[in-house]
C-alpha positions in Angstrom: 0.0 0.0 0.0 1.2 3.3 -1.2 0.5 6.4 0.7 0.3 9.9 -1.1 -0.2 13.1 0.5 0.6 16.8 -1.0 0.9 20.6 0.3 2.3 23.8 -0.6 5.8 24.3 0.4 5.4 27.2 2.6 7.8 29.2 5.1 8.9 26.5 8.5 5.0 25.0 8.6 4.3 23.5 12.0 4.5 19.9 13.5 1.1 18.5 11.4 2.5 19.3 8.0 5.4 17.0 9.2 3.4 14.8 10.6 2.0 13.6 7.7 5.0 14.4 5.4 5.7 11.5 7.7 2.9 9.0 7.1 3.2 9.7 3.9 5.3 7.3 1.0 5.2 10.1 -1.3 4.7 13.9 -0.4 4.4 16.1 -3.4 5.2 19.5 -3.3 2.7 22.4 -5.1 5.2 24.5 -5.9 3.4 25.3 -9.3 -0.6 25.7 -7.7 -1.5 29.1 -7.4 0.0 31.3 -4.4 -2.6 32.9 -2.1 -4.1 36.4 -2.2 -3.5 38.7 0.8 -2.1 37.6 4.6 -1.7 33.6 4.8 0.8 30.7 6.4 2.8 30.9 2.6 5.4 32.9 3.9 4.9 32.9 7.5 4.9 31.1 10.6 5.7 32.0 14.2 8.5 30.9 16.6 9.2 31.5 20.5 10.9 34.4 21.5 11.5 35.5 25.3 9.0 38.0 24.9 6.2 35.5 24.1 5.3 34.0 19.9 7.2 35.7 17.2 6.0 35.9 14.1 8.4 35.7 11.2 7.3 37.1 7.4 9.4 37.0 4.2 8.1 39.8 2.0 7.4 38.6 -1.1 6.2 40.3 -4.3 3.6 39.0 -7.3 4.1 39.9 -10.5 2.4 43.3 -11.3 -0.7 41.9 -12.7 -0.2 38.7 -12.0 -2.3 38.9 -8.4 -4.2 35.8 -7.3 -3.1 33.8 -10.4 0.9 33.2 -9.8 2.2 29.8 -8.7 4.7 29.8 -6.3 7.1 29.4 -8.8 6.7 33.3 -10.1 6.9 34.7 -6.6 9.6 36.8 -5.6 12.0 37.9 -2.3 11.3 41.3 -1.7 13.4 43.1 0.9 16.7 41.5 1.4 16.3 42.6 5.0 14.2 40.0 6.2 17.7 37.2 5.9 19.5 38.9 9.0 16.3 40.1 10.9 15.0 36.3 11.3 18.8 34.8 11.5 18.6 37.5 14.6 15.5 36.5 16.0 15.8 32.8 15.8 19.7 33.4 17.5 18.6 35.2 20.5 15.4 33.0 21.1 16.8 29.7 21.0 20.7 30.0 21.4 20.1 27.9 24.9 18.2 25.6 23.3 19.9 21.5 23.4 19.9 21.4 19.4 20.4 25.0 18.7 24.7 23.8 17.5 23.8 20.7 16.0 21.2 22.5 13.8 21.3 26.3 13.0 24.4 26.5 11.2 22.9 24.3 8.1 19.5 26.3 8.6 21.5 29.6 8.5 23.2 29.2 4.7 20.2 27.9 3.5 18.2 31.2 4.2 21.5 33.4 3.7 21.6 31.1 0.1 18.4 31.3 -1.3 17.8 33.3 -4.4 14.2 32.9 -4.8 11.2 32.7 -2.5 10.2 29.0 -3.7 13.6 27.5 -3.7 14.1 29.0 0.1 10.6 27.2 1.1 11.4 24.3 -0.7 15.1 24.1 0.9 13.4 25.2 4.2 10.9 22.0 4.3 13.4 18.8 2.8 15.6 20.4 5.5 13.4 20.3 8.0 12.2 17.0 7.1 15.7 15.5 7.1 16.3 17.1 10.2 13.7 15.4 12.1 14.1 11.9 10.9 11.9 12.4 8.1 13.0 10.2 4.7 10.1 10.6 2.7 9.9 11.5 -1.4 9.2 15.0 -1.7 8.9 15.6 -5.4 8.2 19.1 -6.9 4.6 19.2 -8.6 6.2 21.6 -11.4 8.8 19.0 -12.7 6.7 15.9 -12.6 5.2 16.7 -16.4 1.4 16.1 -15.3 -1.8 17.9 -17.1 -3.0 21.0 -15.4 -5.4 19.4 -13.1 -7.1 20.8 -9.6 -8.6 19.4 -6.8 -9.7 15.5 -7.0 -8.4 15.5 -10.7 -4.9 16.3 -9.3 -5.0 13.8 -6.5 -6.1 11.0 -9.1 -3.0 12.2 -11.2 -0.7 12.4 -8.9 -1.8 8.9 -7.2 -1.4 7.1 -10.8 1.9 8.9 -11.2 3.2 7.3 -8.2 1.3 4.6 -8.0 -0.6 5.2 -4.8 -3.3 3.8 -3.3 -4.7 5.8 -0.5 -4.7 9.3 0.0 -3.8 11.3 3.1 -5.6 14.1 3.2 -6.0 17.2 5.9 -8.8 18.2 7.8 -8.9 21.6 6.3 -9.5 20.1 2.6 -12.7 18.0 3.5 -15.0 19.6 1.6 -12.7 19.9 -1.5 -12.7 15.8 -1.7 -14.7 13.6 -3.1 -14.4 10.2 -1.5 -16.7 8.7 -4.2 -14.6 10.0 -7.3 -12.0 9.3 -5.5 -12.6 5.4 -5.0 -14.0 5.0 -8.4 -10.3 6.1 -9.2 -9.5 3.3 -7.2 -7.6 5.7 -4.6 -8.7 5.1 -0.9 -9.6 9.2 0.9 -8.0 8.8 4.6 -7.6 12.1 7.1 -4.5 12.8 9.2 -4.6 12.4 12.7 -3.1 14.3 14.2 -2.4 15.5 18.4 -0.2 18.3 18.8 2.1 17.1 21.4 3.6 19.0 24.4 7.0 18.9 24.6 10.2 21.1 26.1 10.4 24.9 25.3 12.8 27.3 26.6 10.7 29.6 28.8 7.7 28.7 31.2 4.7 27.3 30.1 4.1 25.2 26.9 2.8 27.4 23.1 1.4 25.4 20.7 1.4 25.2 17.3 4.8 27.0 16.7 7.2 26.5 13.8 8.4 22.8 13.6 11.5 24.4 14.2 10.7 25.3 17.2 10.8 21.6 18.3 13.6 20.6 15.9 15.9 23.3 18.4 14.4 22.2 21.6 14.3 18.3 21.0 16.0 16.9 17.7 14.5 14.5 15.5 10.9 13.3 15.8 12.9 9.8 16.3 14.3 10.5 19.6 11.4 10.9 21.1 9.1 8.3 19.6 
C-alpha cells in the first residue's frame, strides 16, 4: 500500500504538515498551484521568542498583474532585510536551546543562500524533514510533467503517477474531496490524525502550534522521542 499526501511548500510549517510528510510514501510538493491572495501561512509562521510568539514574514512580491493567479514558482524575495532580521531573532530566542549547535548552522546558509522565495521554502521544508528523521519522497509538482489538473483530478493524477493507493488528506480540505470519485479512481480518501504534542520549550509554560523548528531546536528528531 502506497501512501500519497501533497501541500504547498510554505515558510517553516508547524508539527502537522510533518506529521503527515511522515505517514506519507510520497509527499508532493505544489510549488506550481497558485500562491494565495493577501495575509496567509505561505510565507509565514511563528517561533518562540523570550518575549512570548514571534511571528516571522518573508516579503514577497507578485508579479504586477499577476495577483491571485501566480504559482509559487513566479513569486519573488522582496526586501533583502528579512535574511538577518529572522537569522537574529531565531539566534537570540533559541541559542540555549539543546539542538540549537547541532542545527542552525545548516538552517542559516540555507536562508543566507536562497535566491528565490520557492527554492528557500522548498530548501526550508526537505531540510526540516531531514532534520527530524523524516525520509520521505518530496517531489516538486512543477517537474513531474502532469496535465493541469485541480482538486480530485490532481490527487487521481498524482496517485497514478506514483502509483498510490490511498490518500492522506487534511482536515482543512474535506470539503474539497470527493471520496466517491475518488474510490471510483481506485484511490482510498484517509484524514490525518493528528495531536499536537507538548514537549520542552525554553521559557515557562508550553505554546502550541509553533514553527516545527521550534521543536527541531528544543528536542532533535521526531525519532528520539518516539
Amino acid at each position: 500500500m502506497t501512501v500519497l499526501a501533497m501541500h504547498q511548500p510554505n515558510y517553516l510549517p508547524w508539527l502537522g504538515y510533518f506529521d503527515k510528510l511522515r505517514r506519507s510514501d510520497v509527499f508532493v510538493l505544489l510549488d506550481s498551484v497558485q500562491y494565495p491572495r493577501g495575509a496567509s501561512v505561505a510565507n509565514r509562521n511563528r517561533i518562540r521568542s523570550g518575549a512570548g510568539e514571534l511571528l516571522l514574514t518573508v516579503p514577497v512580491r507578485v508579479p504586477k498583474g499577476r495577483e491571485g493567479k501566480a504559482p509559487y514558482t513566479e513569486v519573488e524575495l522582496a526586501d533583502e532585510r528579512w535574511r538577518a532580521k529572522h537569522l537574529r531573532s531565531i539566534e537570540q530566542a533559541y541559542r540555549r536551546a539543546p539542538c540549537f549547535e547541532a542545527f542552525f548552522p545548516e538552517f542559516a546558509a540555507i536562508v543566507e543562500g536562497a535566491q528565490t522565495f520557492c527554492g528557500l521554502t522548498v530548501a526550508l521544508v526537505r531540510w526540516l524533514a531531514r532534520s527530524l528523521g523524516i525520509e520521505t519522497e518530496t517531489p516538486l509538482l512543477s517537474e513531474l510533467g502532469l496535465p493541469e489538473a485541480q482538486k480530485n483530478d490532481l490527487i487521481v493524477a498524482l496517485c497514478r503517477r506514483f502509483g498510490a493507493d490511498v490518500y492522506l488528506s487534511g482536515r482543512g480540505a474535506a470539503s474539497y474531496n470527493d471520496p466517491a470519485d475518488l474510490a471510483a479512481a481506485g484511490v482510498e480518501l484517509r484524514y490525518q490524525e493528528f495531536e499536537h504534542p507538548v514537549y520542552p520549550q525554553q521559557g515557562e509554560g508550553f505554546v502550541s502550534h509553533l514553527s516545527a523548528l521550534d521543536y527541531l531546536l528544543n528536542c532533535g528528531p521526531l525519532a528520539a522521542s518516539g
